[in-house]
C-alpha positions in Angstrom: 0.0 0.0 0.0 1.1 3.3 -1.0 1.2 6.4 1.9 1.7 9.0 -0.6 -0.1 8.5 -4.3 0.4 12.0 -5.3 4.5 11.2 -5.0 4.3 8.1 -6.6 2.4 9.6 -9.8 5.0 12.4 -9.8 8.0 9.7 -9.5 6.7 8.0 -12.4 6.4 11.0 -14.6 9.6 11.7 -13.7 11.3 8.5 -14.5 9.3 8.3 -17.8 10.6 11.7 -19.0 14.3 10.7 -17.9 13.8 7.5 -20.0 12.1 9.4 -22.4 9.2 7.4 -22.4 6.0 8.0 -24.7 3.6 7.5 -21.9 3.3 6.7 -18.5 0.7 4.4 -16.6 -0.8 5.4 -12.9 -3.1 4.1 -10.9 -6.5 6.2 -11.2 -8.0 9.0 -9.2 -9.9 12.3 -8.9 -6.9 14.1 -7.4 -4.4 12.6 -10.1 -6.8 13.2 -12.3 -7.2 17.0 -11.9 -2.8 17.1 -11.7 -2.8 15.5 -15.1 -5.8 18.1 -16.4 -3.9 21.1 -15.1 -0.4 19.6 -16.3 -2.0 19.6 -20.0 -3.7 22.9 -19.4 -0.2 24.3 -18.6 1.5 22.6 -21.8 3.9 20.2 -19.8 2.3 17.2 -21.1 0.7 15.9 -24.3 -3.0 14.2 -23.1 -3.9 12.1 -20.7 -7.2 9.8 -20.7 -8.4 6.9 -18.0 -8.3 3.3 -18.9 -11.4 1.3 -17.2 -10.2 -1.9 -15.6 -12.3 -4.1 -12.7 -10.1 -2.0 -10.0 -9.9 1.8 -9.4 -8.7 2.5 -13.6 -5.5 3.5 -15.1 -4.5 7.5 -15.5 -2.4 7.4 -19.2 -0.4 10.2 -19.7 1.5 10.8 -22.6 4.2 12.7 -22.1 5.4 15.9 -24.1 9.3 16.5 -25.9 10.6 19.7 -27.5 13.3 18.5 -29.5 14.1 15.3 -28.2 14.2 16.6 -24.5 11.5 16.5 -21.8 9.1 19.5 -21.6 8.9 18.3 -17.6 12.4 18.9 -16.8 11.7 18.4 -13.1 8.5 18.2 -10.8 9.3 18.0 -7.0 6.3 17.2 -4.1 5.9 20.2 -1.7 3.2 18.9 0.7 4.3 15.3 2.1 1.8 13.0 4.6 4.4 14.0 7.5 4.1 17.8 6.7 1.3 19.7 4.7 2.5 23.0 3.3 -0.5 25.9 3.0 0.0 28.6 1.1 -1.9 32.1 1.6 -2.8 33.7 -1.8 0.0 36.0 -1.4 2.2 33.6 -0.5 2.2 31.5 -3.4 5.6 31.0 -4.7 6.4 31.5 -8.3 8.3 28.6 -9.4 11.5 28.9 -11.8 10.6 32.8 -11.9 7.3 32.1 -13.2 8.5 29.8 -15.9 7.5 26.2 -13.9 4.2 25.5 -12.3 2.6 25.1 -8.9 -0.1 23.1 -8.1 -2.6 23.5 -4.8 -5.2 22.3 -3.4 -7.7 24.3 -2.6 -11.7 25.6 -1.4 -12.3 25.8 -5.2 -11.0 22.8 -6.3 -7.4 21.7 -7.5 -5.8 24.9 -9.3 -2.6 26.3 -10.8 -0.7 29.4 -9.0 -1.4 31.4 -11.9 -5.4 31.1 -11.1 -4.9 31.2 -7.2 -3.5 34.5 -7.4 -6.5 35.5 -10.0 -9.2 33.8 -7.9 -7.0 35.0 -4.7 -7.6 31.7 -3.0 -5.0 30.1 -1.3 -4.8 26.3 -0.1 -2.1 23.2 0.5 1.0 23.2 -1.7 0.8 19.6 -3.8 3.9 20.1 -6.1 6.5 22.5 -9.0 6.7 21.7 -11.9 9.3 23.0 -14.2 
């Protein structure tokens, strides 16, 4: 059993961009779900689309390359089981100097810095992405 699924579906996007991989398989769910929809929102990945199976489903992603290299050139957790990170909306940190990605958690759903600081919402710290 996994403690942390969020860091396990980041590891394996990781590892399938160092391998340069065409696609990754995760186990399903609404959180990872809403990562993956954000992720292609934000241009770091190509699509994604859930696989039915008799379990929970399979998250596909297919991963994106800008010639030959990795668009995701690193994503890193922020908020681990041992210790959540929450973020104010003027607190959000912009990651790579606003050329990565942050991802929260928040009242309004699961959202990128960008519309945090539009919405002015604030909420837990999942991960960067750059």
């Amino acid at each position: 059993m996994l403690t942390d699924p969020i860091a396990d579906m980041l590891t394996r996007i990781r590892n399938a961009a160092r391998i340069k991989a065409e696609k990754v398989d995760i186990p399903a769910s609404k959180l990872k779900l809403e990562i993956a929809k954000i992720l292609k929102e934000e241009g770091f990945i190509r699509a994604y689309k859930v696989i039915k199976d008799r379990r929970q489903g399979i998250l596909r992603v297919n991963l994106k390359y800008a010639e030959g290299e990795p668009v995701i050139t690193g994503i890193q957790k922020v908020s681990k089981p041992g210790r959540r990170v929450y973020v104010g909306s003027q607190e959000i940190p912009r990651v790579m100097g606003g050329v990565g990605l942050a991802i929260l958690t928040t009242p309004k759903g699961v959202l990128s810095d960008k519309v945090c600081r539009r919405e002015n919402v604030g909420g837990e710290l999942l991960c960067h992405v750059w």
